[in-house]
C-alpha positions in Angstrom: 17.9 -26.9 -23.8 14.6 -25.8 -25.5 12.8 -22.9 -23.7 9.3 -23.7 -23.0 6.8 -20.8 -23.4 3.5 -20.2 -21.5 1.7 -21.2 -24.4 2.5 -24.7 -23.7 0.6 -24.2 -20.0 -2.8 -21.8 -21.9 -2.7 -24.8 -24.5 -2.7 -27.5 -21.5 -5.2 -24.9 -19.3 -7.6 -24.6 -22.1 -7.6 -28.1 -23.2 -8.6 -29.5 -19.5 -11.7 -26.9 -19.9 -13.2 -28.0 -23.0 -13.0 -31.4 -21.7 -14.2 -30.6 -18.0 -17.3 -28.4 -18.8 -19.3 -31.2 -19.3 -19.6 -31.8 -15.4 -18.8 -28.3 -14.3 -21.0 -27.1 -11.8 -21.3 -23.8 -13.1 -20.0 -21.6 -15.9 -20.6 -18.3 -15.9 -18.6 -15.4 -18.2 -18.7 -11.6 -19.3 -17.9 -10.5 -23.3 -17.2 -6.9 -23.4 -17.1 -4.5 -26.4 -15.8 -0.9 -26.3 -13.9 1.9 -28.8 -12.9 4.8 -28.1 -12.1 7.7 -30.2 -9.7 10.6 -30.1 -8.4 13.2 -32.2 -4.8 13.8 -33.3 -2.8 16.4 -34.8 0.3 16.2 -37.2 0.8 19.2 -38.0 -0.8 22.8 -36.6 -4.5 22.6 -37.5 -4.1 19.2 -39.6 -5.8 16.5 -37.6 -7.2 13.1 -37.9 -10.2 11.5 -36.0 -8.9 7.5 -34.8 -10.8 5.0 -33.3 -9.7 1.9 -31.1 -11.7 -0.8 -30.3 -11.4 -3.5 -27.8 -12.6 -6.7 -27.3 -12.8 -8.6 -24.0 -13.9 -11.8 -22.6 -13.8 -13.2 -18.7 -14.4 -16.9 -18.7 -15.1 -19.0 -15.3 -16.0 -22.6 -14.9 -16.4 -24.0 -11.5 -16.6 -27.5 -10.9 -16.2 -29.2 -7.2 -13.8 -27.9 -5.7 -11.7 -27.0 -8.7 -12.1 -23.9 -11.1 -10.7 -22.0 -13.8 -10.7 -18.7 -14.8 -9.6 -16.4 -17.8 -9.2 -13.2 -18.4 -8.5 -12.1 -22.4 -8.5 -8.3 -24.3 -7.3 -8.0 -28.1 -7.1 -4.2 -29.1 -6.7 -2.2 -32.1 -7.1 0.8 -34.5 -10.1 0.6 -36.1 -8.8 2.3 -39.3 -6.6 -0.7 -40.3 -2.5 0.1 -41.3 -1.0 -2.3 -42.7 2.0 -2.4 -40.3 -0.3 -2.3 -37.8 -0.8 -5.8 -35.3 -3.4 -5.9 -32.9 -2.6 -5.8 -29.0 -3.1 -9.1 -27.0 -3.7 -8.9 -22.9 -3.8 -11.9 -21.2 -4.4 -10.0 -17.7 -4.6 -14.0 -16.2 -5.5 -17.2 -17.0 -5.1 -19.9 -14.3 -6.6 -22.8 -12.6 -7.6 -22.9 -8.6 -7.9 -25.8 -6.6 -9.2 -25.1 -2.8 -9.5 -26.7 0.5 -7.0 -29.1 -0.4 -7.1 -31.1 2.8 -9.7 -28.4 4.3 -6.6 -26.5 4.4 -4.7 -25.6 1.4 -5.7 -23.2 -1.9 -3.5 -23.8 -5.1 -3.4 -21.5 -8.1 -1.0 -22.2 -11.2 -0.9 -20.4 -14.1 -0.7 -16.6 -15.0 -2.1 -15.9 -11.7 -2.8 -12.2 -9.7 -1.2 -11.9 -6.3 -2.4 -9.4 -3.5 -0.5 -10.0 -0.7 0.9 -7.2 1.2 3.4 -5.3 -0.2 3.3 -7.5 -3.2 0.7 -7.1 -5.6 0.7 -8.1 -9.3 1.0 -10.7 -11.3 3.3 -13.8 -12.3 3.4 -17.2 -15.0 4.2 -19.8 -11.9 1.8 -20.7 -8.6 0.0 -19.3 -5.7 -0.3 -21.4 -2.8 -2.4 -20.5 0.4 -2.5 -22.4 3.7 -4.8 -21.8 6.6 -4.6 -22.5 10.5 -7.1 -22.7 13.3 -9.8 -21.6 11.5 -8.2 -19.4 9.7 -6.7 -17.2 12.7 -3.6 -17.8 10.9 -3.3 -17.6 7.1 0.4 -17.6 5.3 0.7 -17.3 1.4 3.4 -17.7 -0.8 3.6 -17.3 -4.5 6.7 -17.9 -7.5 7.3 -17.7 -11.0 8.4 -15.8 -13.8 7.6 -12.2 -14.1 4.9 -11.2 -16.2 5.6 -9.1 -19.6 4.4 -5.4 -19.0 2.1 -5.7 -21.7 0.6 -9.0 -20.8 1.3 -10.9 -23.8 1.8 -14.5 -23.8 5.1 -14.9 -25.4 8.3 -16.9 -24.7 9.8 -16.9 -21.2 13.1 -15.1 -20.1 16.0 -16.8 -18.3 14.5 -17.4 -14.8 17.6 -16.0 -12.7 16.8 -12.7 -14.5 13.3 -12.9 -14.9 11.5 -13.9 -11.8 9.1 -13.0 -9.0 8.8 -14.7 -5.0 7.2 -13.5 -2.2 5.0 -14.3 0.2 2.2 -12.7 3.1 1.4 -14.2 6.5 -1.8 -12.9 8.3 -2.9 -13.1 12.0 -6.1 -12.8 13.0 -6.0 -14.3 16.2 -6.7 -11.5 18.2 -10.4 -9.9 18.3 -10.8 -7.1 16.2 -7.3 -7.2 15.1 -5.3 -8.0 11.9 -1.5 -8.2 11.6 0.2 -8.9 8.6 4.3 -9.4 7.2 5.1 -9.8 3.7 7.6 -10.0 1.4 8.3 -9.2 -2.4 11.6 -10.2 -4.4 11.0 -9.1 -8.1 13.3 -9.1 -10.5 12.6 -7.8 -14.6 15.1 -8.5 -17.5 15.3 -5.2 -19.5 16.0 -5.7 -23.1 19.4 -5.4 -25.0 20.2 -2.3 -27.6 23.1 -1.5 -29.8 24.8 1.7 -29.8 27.5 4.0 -31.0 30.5 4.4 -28.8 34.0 5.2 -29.8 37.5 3.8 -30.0 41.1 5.5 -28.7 41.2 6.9 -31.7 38.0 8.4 -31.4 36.3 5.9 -34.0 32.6 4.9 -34.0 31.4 1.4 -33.5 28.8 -0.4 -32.5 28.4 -2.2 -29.0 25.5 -4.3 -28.2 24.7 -2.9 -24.4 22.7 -5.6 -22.4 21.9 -3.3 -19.6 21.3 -4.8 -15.4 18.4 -6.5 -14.4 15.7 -4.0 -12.5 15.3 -5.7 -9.0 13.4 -4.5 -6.5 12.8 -6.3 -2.5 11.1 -5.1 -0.2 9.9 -6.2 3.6 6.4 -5.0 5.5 4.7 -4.4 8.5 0.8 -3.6 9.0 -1.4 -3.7 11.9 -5.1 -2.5 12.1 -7.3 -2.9 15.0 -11.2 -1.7 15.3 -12.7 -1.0 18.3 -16.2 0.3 17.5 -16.9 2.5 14.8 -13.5 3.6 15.1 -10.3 2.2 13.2 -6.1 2.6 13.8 -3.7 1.4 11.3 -0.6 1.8 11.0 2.1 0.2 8.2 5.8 -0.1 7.3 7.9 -1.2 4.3 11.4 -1.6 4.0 13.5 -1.1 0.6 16.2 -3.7 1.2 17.6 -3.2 -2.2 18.6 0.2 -1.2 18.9 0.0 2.8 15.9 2.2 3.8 12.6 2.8 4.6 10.2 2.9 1.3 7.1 4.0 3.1 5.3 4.4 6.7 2.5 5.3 7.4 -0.2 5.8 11.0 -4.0 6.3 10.3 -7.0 6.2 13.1 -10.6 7.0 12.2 -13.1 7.9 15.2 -16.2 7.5 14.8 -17.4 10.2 17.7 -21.3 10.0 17.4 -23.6 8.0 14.9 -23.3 10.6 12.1 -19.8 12.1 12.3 -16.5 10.8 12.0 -12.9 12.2 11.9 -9.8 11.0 10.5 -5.6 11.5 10.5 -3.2 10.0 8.3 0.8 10.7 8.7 2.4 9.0 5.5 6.3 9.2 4.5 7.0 7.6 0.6 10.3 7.5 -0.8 9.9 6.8 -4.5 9.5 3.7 -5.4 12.0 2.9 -7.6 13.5 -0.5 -9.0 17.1 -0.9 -8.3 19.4 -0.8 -11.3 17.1 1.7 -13.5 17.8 4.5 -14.8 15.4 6.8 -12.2 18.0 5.0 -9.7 20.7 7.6 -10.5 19.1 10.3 -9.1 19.0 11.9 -5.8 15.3 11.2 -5.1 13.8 12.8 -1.8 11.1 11.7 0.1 7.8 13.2 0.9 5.2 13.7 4.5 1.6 14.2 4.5 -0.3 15.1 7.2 -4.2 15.1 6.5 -7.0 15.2 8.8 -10.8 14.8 7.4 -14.3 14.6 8.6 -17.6 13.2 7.5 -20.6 14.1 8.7 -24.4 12.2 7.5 -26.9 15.4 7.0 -29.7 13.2 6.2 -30.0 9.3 5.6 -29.2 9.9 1.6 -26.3 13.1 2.2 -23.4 12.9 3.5 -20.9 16.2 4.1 -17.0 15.6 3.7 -14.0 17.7 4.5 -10.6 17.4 3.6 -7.2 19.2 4.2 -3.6 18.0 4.2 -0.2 19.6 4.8 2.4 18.0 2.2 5.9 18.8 3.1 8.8 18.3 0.7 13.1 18.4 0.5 12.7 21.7 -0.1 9.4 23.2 0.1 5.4 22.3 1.0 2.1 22.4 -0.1 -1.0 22.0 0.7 -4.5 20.7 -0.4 -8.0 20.1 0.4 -11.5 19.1 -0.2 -15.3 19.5 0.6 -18.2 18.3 -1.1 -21.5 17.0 -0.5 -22.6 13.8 -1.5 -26.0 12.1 -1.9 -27.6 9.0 -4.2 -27.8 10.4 -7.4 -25.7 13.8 -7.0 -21.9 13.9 -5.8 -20.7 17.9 -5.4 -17.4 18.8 -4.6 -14.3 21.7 -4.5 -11.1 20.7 -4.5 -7.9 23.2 -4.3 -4.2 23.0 -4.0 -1.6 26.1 -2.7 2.3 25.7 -3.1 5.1 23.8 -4.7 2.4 21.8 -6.5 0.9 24.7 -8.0 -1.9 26.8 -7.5 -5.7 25.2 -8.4 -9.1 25.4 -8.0 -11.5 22.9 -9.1 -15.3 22.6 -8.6 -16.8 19.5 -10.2 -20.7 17.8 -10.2 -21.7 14.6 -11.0 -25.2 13.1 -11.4 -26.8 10.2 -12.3 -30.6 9.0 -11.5 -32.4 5.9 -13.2 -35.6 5.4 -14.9 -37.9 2.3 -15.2 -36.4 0.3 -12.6 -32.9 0.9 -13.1 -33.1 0.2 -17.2 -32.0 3.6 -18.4 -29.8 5.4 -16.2 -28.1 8.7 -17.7 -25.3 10.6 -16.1 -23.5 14.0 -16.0 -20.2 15.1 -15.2 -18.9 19.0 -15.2 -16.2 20.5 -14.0 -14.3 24.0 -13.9 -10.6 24.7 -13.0 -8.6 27.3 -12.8 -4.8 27.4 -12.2 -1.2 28.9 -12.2 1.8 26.3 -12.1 3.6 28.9 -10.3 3.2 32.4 -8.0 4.7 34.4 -11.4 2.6 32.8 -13.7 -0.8 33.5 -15.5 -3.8 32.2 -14.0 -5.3 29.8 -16.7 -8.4 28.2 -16.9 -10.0 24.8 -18.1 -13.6 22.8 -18.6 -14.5 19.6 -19.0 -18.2 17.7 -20.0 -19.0 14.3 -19.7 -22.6 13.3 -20.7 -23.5 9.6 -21.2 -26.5 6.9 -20.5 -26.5 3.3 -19.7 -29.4 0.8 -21.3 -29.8 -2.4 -19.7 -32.9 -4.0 -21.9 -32.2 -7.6 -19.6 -30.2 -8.1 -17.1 -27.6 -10.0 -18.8 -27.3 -7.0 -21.6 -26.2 -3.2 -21.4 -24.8 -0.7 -23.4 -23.0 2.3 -22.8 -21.9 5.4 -24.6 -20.5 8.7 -23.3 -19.3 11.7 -24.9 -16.6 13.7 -23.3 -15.7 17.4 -24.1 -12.4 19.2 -23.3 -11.7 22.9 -23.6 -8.2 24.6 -21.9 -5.2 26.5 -23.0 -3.9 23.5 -25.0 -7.0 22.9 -26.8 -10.2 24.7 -28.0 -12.3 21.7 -28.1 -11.5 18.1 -27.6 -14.2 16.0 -28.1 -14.4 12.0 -27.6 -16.7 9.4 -27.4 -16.9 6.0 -25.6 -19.1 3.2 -26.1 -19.3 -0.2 -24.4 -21.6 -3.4 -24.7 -21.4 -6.2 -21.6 -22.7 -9.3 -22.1 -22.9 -11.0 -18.7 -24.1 -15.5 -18.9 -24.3 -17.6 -16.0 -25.0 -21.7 -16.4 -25.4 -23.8 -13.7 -25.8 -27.6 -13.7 
C-alpha cells in the first residue's frame, strides 16, 4: 500500500487558502529575516568567520468561524557549499474550526498541543470540547509524531511512530483549577549497519533496527487562589517505568500590597524515553527546596530574593539570587555553592526608548567567576551584549546586536545578530 506523506495534507491545506482568501475576514501575517554569525576554528589559531541566515514567515487567515494558520523557517549558510541543502521547519501548519455546535474546537494538520503533561506537536487532529460554560473542558489529540527537525517528509509506520493523549480541566469550583492528562508517545529511531563477528571471530555486517523510544506518562495538578495568594501543587507518573517522574507543591502569599513570599518543593526523576540508550543507566532523582520574596520599593522597582537547597543521590547544593528590577534597568547577582560548582555572577541589563518608542537601544554585561570544583582554580569570564531596535512604522523593525565573549576558552568571541519583522494585518 502506498504511504501517503504530509505533503499530500500542506498541498490540500494550502490549496483551500488561496481559494478561501477571497471572503476571509481577516488575514494578517509576520515575515522575519535574521543571520547570525560566528567564528570557528580548525585548527589552533586558523579560523573562519560563517554566517547563517534565516528566513521566516507566519501566515493567518481567519474567516467565520474557520481559520488557518502557518508557521514556515528555511535556514542556511550564507557562504554557499555545494553539498550544502538548506534547512526546512515547518514548526505547524493546520486548519481550526471552532464552536462547532457552540461546543466543539477542531484542529487538523501539523498542529501544537499544550495540554498538561503533554506538550508538543503532531501531523493528525486536535479536538476540544467544552461543558457548562466551560466549567468543564476535556481535550484530546492523535497522530503521527512529528520529525525532530520539523521537516515535512514521508510518514513512518504508525504503530511505531505515533502520538495520543489527552487533558481534562475543571473549573467548576471558584478560584480553583484541576487538571488530568495523559501522554502516549512513541518515536521510530532509525536503522544502522554495523560490524559484529562470527564463531570464528569473523566480521560482518548486521543491519541493527534498534526499539522504538516510548514514553507514557499520567498527571495530576491542582491550583487554587484565594487573594493575592496562590497554592499549586502537581504530580506525574512514568508508567513506562513504574514511578513517579516528577511532584511538585508551591504557595505564594501575598502578605501586604507590596511584598510577597514564595516555597516550592520539586522532586524530577529524569525524564527519559523508554528504550534509549540514557535508559541503561542508573539515573537518580533530584529535591529542591526554594523559598523567595518580592518586595515593590517604588511603583517602577521591584526587589527580589532567591535561595534554594538542591539535594542530590549523593551530595547537595545550593543557589540563590537577588536583584533589583525597574522599567528600563534589571540588576541582579546570582551564585551557586556545591556539587554544581562554585559561581558568582553579577549581570545588568538596560534598555530605555527614544521618540516614542521608535529607537530603543539596549545593554547587557555580565561578570562570573568560578571553580568546577573545591581543588580547582578559580577562573573567570565576561560577556557584552550591545544592540538597538528601529521601528520607522509600526508594521516594520529592525534589529541588530553585537555580542562579545571573553573566558578561559576564548580571548575574544565576537558575534553579531540582525533581524527585520515585517508584521501586515488585512481585514475585510
Amino acid at each position: 500500500m502506498k504511504t501517503f506523506t504530509p505533503f499530500v495534507l500542506s498541498f490540500a491545506l494550502i490549496s483551500f487558502l488561496v481559494q478561501a482568501t477571497a471572503s476571509a475576514q481577516v488575514i494578517n501575517g509576520r515575515l522575519i529575516g535574521s543571520f547570525y554569525t560566528y567564528e570557528k576554528y580548525d585548527t589552533v589559531d586558523v579560523s573562519k568567520r560563517f554566517v547563517r541566515g534565516f528566513q521566516s514567515a507566519i501566515f493567518d487567515a481567519a474567516f467565520s468561524d474557520f481559520s488557518i494558520h502557518t508557521h514556515f523557517q528555511v535556514s542556511g549558510m550564507l557562504q554557499k557549499k555545494l553539498d550544502e541543502r538548506p534547512d526546512y521547519r515547518f514548526y505547524y501548519v493546520y486548519g481550526q474550526w471552532k464552536n462547532i455546535f457552540n461546543t466543539a474546537d477542531l484542529s487538523f494538520g501539523r498542529v501544537p498541543y499544550f495540554a498538561g503533561v503533554g506538550n508538543g506537536t503532531i501531523d493528525g487532529g486536535l479536538l476540544t470540547l467544552r461543558f457548562a460554560e466551560n466549567k468543564f473542558r476535556f481535550t484530546a489529540y492523535g497522530g503521527q509524531t512529528t520529525p525532530v527537525e520539523y521537516e515535512l517528509r514521508e510518514w513512518k509506520k504508525l504503530k511505531n511512530n505515533f502520538t495520543v493523549g489527552g487533558q481534562f480541566l475543571v473549573n467548576a469550583i471558584e478560584n480553583a483549577r484541576i487538571g488530568i492528562s495523559y501522554i502516549n508517545r512513541h518515536r521510530e529511531r532509525v536503522g544502522y549497519w554495523a560490524s559484529r563477528a562470527d564463531s570464528l571471530f569473523n566480521p560482518f555486517l548486521v543491519y541493527v533496527m534498534p526499539e522504538t523510544e516510548k514514553e507514557q506518562y499520567v498527571s495530576g495538578d491542582v491550583s487554587y487562589r484565594f487573594g493575592a495568594s496562590r497554592v499549586y501543587g502537581r504530580y506525574d507518573y512514568d508508567l513506562s517505568f513504574k514511578k513517579m517522574q516528577r511532584g511538585q507543591l508551591g504557595i505564594r502569599l501575598g502578605l501586604f500590597d507590596d511584598l510577597s513570599v514564595s516555597g516550592d518543593f520539586i522532586r524530577r526523576e529524569p525524564r527519559v524515553m523508554y528504550n534509549s540508550f540514557f535508559s541503561l543507566f542508573d539515573l537518580k532523582s533530584v529535591d529542591e527546596f526554594e523559598l523567595g520574596a518580592d518586595y515593590i520599593l517604588f511603583p517602577d522597582v521591584r526587589a527580589f530574593a532567591r535561595g534554594a537547597y538542591v539535594k542530590y543521590s549523593d551530595d547537595k547544593g545550593f543557589r540563590y539570587t537577588v536583584g533589583l528590577v525597574h522599567r528600563y534597568i534589571g540588576l541582579s547577582y546570582r551564585g551557586t555553592t556545591g556539587y554544581a560548582g562554585e559561581q558568582d555572577n553579577a549581570s545588568i541589563q538596560a534598555t530605555y526608548p527614544f521618540f516614542d518608542n521608535m529607537f530603543i537601544p539596549s545593554l547587557g554585561v555580565a561578570y562570573i567567576t568560578y571553580k568546577l570544583d573545591k581543588y580547582a582554580k578559580r577562573e573567570e569570564g565576561i560577556a557584552t551584549t550591545l544592540g538597538a531596535t528601529f521601528r520607522p512604522m509600526s508594521q516594520l523593525s529592525f534589529d541588530l546586536q553585537g555580542q562579545w565573549l571573553q573566558n578561559k576558552i576564548v580571548r575574544s568571541d565576537v558575534r553579531v545578530f540582525g533581524k527585520v519583522n515585517y508584521w501586515f494585518t488585512t481585514q475585510f
